[in-house]
PDB file as gemmi writes it, atoms N, CA and C in Angstrom:
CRYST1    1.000    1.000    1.000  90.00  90.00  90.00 P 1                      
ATOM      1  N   UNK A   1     -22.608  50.392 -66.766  1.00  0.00           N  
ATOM      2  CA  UNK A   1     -23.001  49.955 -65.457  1.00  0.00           C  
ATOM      3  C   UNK A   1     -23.818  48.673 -65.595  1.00  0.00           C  
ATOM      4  N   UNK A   2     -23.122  47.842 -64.869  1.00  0.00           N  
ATOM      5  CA  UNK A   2     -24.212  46.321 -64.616  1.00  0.00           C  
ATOM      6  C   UNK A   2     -25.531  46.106 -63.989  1.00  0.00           C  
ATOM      7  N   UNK A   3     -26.297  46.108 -64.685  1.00  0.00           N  
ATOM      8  CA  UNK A   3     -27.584  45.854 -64.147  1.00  0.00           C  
ATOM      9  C   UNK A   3     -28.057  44.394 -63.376  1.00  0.00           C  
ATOM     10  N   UNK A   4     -28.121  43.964 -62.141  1.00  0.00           N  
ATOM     11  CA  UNK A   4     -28.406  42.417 -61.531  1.00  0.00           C  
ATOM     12  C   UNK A   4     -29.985  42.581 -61.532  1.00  0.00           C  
ATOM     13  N   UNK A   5     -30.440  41.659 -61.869  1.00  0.00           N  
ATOM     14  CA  UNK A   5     -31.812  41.021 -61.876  1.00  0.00           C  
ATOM     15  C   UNK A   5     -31.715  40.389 -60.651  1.00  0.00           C  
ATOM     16  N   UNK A   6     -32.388  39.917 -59.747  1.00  0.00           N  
ATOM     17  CA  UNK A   6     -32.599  38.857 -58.311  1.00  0.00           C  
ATOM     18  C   UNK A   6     -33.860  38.568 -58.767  1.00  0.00           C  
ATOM     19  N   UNK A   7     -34.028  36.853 -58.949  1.00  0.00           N  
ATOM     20  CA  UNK A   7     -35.227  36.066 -59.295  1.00  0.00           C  
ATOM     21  C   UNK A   7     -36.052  35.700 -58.022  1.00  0.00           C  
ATOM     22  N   UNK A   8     -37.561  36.175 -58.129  1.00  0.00           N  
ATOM     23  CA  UNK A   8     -37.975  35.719 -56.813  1.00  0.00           C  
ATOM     24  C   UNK A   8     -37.507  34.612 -56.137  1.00  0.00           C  
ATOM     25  N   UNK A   9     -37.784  33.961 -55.440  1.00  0.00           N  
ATOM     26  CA  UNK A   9     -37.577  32.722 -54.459  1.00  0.00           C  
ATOM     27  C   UNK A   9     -38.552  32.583 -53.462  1.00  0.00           C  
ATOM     28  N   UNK A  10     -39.734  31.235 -53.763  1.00  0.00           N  
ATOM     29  CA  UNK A  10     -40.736  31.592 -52.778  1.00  0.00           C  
ATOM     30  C   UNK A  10     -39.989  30.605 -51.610  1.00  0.00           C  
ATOM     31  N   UNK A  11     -41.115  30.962 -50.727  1.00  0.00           N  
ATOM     32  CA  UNK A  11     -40.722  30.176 -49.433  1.00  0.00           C  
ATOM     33  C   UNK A  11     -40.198  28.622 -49.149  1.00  0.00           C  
ATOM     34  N   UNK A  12     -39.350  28.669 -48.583  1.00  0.00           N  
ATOM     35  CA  UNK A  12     -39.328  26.992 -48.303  1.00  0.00           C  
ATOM     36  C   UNK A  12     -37.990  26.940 -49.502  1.00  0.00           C  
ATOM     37  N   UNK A  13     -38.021  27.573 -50.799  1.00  0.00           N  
ATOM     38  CA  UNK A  13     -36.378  26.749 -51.766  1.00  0.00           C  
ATOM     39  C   UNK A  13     -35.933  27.608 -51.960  1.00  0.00           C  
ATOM     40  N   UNK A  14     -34.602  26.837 -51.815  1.00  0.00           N  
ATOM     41  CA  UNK A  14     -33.653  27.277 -52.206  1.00  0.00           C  
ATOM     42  C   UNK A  14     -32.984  27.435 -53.260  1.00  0.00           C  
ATOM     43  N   UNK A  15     -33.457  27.442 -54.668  1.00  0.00           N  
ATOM     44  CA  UNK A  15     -32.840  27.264 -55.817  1.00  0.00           C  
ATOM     45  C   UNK A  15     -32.026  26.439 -55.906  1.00  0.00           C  
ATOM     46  N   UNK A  16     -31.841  24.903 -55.052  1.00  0.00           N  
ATOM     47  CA  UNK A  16     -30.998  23.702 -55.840  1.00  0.00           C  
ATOM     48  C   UNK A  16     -32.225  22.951 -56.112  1.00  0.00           C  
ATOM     49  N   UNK A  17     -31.523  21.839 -56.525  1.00  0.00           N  
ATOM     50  CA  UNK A  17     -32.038  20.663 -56.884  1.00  0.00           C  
ATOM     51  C   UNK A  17     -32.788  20.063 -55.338  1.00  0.00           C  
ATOM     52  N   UNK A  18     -33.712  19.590 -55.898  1.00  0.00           N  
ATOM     53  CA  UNK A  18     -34.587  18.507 -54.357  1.00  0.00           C  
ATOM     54  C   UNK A  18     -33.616  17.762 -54.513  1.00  0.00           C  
ATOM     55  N   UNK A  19     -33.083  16.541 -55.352  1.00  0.00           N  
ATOM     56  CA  UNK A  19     -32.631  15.413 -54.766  1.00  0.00           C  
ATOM     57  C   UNK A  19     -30.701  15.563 -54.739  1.00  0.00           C  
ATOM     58  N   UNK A  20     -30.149  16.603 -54.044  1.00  0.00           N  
ATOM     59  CA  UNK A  20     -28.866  16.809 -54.068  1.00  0.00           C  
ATOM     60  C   UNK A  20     -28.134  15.728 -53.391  1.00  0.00           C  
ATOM     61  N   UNK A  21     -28.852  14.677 -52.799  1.00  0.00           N  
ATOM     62  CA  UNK A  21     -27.635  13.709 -52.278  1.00  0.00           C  
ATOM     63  C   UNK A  21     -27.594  12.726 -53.133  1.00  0.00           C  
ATOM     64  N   UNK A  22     -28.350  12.722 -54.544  1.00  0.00           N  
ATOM     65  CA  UNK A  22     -27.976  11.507 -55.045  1.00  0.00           C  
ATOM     66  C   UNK A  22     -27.613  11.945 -56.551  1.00  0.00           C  
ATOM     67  N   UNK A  23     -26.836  13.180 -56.703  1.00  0.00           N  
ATOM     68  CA  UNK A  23     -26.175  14.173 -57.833  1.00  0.00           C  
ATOM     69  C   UNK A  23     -25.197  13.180 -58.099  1.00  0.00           C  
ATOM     70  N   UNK A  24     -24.051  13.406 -56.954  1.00  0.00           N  
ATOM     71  CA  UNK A  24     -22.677  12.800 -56.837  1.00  0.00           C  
ATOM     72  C   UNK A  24     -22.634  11.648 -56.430  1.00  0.00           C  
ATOM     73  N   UNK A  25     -22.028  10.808 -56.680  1.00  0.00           N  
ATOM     74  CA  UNK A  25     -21.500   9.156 -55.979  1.00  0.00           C  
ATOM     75  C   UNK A  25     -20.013   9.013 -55.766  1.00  0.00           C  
ATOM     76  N   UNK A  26     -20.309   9.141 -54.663  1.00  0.00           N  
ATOM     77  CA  UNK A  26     -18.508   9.271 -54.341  1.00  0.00           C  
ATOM     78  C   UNK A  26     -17.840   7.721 -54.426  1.00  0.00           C  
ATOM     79  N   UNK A  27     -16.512   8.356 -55.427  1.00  0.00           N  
ATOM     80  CA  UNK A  27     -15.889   7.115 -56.243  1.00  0.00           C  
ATOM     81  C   UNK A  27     -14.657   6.987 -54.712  1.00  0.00           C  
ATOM     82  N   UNK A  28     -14.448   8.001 -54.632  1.00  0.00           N  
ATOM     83  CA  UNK A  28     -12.797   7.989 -53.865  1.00  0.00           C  
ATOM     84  C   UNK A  28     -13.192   8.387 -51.836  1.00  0.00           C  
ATOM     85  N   UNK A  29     -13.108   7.428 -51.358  1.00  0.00           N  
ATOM     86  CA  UNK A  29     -13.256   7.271 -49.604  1.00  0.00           C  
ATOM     87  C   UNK A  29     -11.888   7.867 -49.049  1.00  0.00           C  
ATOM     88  N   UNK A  30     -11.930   8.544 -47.970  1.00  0.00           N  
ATOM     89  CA  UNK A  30     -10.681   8.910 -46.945  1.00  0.00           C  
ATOM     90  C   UNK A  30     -10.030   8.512 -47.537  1.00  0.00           C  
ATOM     91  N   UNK A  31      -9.939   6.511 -47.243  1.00  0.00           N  
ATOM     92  CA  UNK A  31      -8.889   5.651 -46.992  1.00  0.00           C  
ATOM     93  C   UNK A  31      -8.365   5.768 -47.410  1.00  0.00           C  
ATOM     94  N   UNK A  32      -9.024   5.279 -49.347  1.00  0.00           N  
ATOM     95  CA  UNK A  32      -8.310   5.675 -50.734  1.00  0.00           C  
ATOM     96  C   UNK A  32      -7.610   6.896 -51.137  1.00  0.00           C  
ATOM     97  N   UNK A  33      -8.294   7.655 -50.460  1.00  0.00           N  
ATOM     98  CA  UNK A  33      -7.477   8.979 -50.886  1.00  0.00           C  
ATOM     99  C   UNK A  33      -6.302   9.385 -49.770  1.00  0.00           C  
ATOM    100  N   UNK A  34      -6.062   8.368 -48.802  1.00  0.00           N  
ATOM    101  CA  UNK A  34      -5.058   8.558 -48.253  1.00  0.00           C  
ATOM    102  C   UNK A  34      -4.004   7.345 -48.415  1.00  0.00           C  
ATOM    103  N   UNK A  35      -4.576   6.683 -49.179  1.00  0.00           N  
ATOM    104  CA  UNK A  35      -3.626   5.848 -49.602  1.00  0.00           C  
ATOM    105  C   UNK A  35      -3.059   6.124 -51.141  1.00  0.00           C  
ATOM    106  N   UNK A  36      -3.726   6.902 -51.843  1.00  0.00           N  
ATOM    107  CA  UNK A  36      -3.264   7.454 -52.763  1.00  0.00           C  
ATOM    108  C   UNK A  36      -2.535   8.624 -52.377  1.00  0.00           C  
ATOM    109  N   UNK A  37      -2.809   9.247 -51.345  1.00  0.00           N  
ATOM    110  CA  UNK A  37      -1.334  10.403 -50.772  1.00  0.00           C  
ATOM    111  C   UNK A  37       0.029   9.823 -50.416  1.00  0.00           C  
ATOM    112  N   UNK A  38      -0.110   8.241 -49.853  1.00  0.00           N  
ATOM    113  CA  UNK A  38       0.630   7.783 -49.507  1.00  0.00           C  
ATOM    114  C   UNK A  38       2.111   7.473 -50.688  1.00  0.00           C  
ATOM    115  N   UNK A  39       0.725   6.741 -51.564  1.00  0.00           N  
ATOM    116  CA  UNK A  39       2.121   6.365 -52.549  1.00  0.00           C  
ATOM    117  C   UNK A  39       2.720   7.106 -53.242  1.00  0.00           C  
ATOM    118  N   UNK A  40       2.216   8.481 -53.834  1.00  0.00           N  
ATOM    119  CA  UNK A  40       2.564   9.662 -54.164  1.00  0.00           C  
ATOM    120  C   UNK A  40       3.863  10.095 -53.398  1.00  0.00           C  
ATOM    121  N   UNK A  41       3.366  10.244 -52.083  1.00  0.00           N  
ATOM    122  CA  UNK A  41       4.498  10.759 -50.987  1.00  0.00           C  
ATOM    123  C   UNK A  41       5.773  10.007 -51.040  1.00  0.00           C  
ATOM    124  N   UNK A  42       5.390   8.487 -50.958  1.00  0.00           N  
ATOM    125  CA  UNK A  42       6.993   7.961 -51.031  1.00  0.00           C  
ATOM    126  C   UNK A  42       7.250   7.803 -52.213  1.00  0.00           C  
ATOM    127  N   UNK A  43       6.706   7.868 -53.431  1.00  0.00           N  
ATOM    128  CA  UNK A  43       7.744   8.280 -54.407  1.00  0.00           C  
ATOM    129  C   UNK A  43       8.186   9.783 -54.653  1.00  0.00           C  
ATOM    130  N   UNK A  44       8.102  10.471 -53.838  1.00  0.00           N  
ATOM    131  CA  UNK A  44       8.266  11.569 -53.822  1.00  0.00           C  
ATOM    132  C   UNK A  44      10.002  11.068 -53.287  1.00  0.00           C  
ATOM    133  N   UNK A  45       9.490  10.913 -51.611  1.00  0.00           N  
ATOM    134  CA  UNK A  45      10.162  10.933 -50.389  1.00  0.00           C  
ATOM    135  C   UNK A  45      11.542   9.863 -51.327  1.00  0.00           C  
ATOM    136  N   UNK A  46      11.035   9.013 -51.878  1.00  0.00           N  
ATOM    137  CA  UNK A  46      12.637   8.128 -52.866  1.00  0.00           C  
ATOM    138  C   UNK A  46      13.413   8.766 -53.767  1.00  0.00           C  
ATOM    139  N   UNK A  47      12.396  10.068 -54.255  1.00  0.00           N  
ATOM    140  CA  UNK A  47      13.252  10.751 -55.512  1.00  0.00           C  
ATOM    141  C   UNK A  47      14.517  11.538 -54.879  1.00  0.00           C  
ATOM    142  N   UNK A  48      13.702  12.171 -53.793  1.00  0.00           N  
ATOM    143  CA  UNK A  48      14.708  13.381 -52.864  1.00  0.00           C  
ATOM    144  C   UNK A  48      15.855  12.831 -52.040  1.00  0.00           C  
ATOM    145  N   UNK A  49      15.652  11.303 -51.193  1.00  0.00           N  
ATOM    146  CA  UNK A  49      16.513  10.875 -50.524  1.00  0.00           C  
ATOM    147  C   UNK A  49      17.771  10.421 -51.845  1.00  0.00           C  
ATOM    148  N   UNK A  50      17.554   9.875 -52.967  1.00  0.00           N  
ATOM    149  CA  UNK A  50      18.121   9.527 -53.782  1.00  0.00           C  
ATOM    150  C   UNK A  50      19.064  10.733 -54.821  1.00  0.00           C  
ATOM    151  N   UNK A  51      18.733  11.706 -54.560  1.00  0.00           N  
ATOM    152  CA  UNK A  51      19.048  12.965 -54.441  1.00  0.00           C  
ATOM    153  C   UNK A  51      20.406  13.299 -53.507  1.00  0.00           C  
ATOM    154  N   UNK A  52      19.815  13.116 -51.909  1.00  0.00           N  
ATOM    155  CA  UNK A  52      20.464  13.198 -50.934  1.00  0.00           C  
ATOM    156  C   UNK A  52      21.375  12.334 -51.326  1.00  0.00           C  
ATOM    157  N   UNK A  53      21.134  11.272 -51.633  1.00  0.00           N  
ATOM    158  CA  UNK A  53      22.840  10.377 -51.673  1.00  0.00           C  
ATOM    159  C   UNK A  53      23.784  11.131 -52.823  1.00  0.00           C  
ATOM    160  N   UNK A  54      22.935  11.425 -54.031  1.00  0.00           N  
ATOM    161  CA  UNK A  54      24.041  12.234 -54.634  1.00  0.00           C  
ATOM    162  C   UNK A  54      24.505  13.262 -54.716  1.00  0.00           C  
ATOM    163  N   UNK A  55      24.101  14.302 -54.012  1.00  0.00           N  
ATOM    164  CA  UNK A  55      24.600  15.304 -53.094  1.00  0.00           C  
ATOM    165  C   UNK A  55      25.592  14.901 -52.274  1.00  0.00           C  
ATOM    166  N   UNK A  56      25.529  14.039 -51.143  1.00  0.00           N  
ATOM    167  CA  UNK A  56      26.646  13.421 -50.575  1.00  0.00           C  
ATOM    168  C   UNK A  56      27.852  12.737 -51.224  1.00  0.00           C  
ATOM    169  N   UNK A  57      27.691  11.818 -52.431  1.00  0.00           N  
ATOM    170  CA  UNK A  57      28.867  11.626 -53.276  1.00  0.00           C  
ATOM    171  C   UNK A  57      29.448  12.941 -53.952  1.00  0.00           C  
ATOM    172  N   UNK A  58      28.889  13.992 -54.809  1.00  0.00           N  
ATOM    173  CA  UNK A  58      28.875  14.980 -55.065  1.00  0.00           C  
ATOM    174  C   UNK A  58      30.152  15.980 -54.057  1.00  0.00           C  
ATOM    175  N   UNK A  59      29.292  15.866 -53.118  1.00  0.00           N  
ATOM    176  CA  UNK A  59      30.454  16.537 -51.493  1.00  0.00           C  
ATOM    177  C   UNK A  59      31.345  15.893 -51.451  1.00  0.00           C  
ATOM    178  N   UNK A  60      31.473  14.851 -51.198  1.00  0.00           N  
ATOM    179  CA  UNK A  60      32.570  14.207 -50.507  1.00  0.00           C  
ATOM    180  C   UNK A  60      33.666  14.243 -51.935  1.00  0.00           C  
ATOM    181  N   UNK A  61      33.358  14.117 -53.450  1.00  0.00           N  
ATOM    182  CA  UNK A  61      33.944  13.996 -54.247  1.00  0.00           C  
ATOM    183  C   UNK A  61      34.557  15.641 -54.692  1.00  0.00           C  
ATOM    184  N   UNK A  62      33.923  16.639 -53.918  1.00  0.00           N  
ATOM    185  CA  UNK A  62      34.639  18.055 -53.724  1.00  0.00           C  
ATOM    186  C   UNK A  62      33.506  19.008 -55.512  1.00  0.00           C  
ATOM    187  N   UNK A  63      32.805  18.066 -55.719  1.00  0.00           N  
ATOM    188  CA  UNK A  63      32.279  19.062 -56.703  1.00  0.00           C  
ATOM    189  C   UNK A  63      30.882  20.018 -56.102  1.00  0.00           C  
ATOM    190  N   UNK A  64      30.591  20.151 -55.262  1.00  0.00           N  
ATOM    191  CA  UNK A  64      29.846  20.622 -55.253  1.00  0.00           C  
ATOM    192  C   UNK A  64      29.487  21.086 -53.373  1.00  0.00           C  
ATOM    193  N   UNK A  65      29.328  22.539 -52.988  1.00  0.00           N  
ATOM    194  CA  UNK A  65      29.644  22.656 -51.965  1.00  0.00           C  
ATOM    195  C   UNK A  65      29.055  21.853 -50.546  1.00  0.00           C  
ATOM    196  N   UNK A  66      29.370  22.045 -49.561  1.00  0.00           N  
ATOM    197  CA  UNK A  66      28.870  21.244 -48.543  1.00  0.00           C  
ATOM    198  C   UNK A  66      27.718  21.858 -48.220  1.00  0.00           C  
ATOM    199  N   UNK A  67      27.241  22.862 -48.062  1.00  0.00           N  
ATOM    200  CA  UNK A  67      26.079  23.720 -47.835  1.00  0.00           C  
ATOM    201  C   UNK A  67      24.333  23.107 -48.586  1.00  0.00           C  
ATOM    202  N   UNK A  68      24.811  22.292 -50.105  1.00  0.00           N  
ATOM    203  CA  UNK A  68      23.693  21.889 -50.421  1.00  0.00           C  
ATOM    204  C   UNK A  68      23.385  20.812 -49.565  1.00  0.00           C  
ATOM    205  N   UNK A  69      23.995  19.854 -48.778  1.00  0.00           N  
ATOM    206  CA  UNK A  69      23.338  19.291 -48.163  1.00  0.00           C  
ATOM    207  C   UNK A  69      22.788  19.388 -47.200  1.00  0.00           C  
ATOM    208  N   UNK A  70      22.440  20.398 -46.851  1.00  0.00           N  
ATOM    209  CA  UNK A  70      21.681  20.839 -45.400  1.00  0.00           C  
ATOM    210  C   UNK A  70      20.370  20.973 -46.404  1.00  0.00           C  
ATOM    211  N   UNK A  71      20.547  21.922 -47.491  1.00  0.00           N  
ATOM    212  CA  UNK A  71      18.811  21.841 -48.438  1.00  0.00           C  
ATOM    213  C   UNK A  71      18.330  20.338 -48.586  1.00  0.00           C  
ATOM    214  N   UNK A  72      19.113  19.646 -49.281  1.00  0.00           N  
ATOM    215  CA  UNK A  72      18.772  18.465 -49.959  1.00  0.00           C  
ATOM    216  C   UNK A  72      17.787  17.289 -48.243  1.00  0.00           C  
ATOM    217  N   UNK A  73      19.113  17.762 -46.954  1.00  0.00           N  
ATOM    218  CA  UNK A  73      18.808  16.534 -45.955  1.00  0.00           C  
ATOM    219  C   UNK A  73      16.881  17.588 -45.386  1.00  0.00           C  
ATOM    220  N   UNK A  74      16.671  18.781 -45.406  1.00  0.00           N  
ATOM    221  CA  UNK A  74      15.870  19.267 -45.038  1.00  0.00           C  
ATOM    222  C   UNK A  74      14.280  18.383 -45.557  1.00  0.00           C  
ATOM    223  N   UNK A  75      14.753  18.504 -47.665  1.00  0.00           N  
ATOM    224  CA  UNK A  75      14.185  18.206 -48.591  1.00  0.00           C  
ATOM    225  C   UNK A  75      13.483  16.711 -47.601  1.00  0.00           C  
ATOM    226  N   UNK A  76      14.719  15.537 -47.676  1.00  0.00           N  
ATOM    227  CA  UNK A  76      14.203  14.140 -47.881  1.00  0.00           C  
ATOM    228  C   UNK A  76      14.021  14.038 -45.893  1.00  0.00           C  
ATOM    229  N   UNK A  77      14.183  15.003 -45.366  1.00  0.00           N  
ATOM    230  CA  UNK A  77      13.162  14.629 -43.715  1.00  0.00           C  
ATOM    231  C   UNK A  77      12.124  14.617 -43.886  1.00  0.00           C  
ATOM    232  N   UNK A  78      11.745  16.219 -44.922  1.00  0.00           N  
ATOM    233  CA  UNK A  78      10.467  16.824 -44.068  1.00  0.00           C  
ATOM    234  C   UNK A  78       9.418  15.733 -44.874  1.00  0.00           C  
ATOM    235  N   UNK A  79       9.610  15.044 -46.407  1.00  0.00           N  
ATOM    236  CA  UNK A  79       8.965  14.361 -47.446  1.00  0.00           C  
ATOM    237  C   UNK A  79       9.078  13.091 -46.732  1.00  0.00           C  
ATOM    238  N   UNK A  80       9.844  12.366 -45.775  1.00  0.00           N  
ATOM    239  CA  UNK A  80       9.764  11.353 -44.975  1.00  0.00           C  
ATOM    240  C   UNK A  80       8.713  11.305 -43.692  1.00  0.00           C  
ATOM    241  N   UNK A  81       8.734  13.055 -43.749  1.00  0.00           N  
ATOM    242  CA  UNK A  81       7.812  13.313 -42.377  1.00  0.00           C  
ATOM    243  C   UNK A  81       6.192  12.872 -42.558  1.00  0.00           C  
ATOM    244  N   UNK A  82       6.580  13.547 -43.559  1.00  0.00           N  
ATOM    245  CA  UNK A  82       4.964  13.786 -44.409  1.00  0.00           C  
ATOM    246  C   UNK A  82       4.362  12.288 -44.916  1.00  0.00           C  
ATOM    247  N   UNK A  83       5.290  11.240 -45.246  1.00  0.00           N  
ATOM    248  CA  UNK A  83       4.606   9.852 -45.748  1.00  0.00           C  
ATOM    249  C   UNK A  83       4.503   9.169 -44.729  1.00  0.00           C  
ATOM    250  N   UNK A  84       5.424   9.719 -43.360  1.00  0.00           N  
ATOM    251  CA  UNK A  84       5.038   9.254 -42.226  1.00  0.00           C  
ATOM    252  C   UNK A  84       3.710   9.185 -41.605  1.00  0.00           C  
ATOM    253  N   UNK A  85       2.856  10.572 -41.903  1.00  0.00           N  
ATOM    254  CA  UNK A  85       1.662  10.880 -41.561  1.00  0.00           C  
ATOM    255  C   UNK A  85       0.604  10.324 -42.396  1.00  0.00           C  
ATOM    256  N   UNK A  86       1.067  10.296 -44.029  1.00  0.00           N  
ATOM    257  CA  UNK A  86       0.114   9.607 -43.992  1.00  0.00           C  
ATOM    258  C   UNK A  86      -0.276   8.334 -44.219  1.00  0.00           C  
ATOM    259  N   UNK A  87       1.372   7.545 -43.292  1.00  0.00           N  
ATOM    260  CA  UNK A  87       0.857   5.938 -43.711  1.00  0.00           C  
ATOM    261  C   UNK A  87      -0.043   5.680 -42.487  1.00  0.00           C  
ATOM    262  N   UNK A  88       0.351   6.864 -41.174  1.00  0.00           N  
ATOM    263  CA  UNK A  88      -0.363   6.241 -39.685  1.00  0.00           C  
ATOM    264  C   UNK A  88      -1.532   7.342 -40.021  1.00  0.00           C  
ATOM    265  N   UNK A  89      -1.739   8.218 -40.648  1.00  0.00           N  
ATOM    266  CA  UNK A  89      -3.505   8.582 -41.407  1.00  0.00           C  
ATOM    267  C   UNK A  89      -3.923   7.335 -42.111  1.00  0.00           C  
ATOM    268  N   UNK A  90      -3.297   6.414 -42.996  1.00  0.00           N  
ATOM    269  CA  UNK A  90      -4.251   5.483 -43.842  1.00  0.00           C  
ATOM    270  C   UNK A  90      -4.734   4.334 -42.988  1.00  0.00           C  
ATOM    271  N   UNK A  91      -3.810   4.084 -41.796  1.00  0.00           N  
ATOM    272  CA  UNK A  91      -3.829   2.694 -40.899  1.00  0.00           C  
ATOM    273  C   UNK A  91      -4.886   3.461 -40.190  1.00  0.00           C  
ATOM    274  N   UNK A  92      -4.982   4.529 -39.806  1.00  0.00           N  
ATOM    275  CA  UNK A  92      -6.049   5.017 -38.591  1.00  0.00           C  
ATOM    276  C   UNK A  92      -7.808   4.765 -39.482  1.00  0.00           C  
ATOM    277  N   UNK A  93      -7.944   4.659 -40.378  1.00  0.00           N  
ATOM    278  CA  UNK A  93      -9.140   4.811 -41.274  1.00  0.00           C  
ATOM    279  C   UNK A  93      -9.484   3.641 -40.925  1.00  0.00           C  
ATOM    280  N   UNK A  94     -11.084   3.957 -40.379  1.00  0.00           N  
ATOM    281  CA  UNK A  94     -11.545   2.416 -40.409  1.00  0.00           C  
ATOM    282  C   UNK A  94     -12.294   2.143 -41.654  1.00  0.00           C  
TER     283      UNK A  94                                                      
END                                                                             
């Protein structure tokens, strides 16, 4: 059986540090980090559409059924959707 100790705590602290806002220095802002989602996303969104085209040669050339392209066109919307959001998230950042 585990035995817990609880260390007093007088009034007024909280067991952190007094000066907790100057621990961290934030390297990476919204913007940046939505502009780093961004470019992520469309190389994402290029791998899958590029995909989609060869799925479509693929079909049309009879190797491979017509059904994958409903996955593949799902794939390169919804990854178009998504870099959509966050190129008009990175433009909205002031």
């Amino acid at each position: 059986m585990a035995v817990f100790h609880r260390h007093p705590i007088s009034e007024g602290q909280s067991g952190l540090a007094n000066n907790g806002g100057s621990v961290h220095t934030p390297s990476m802002t919204l913007k940046s980090a939505a502009l780093l989602a961004l470019i992520g996303t469309i190389l994402v969104t290029a791998l899958l559409v590029w995909d989609l085209i060869f799925n479509i040669l693929n079909v049309l050339q009879g190797l491979v059924p017509a059904v994958v392209l409903i996955r593949s066109l799902i794939y390169a919307f919804g990854a178009y959707s998504v870099a959509a959001f966050f190129f008009v998230f990175h433009k909205r950042q002031a």
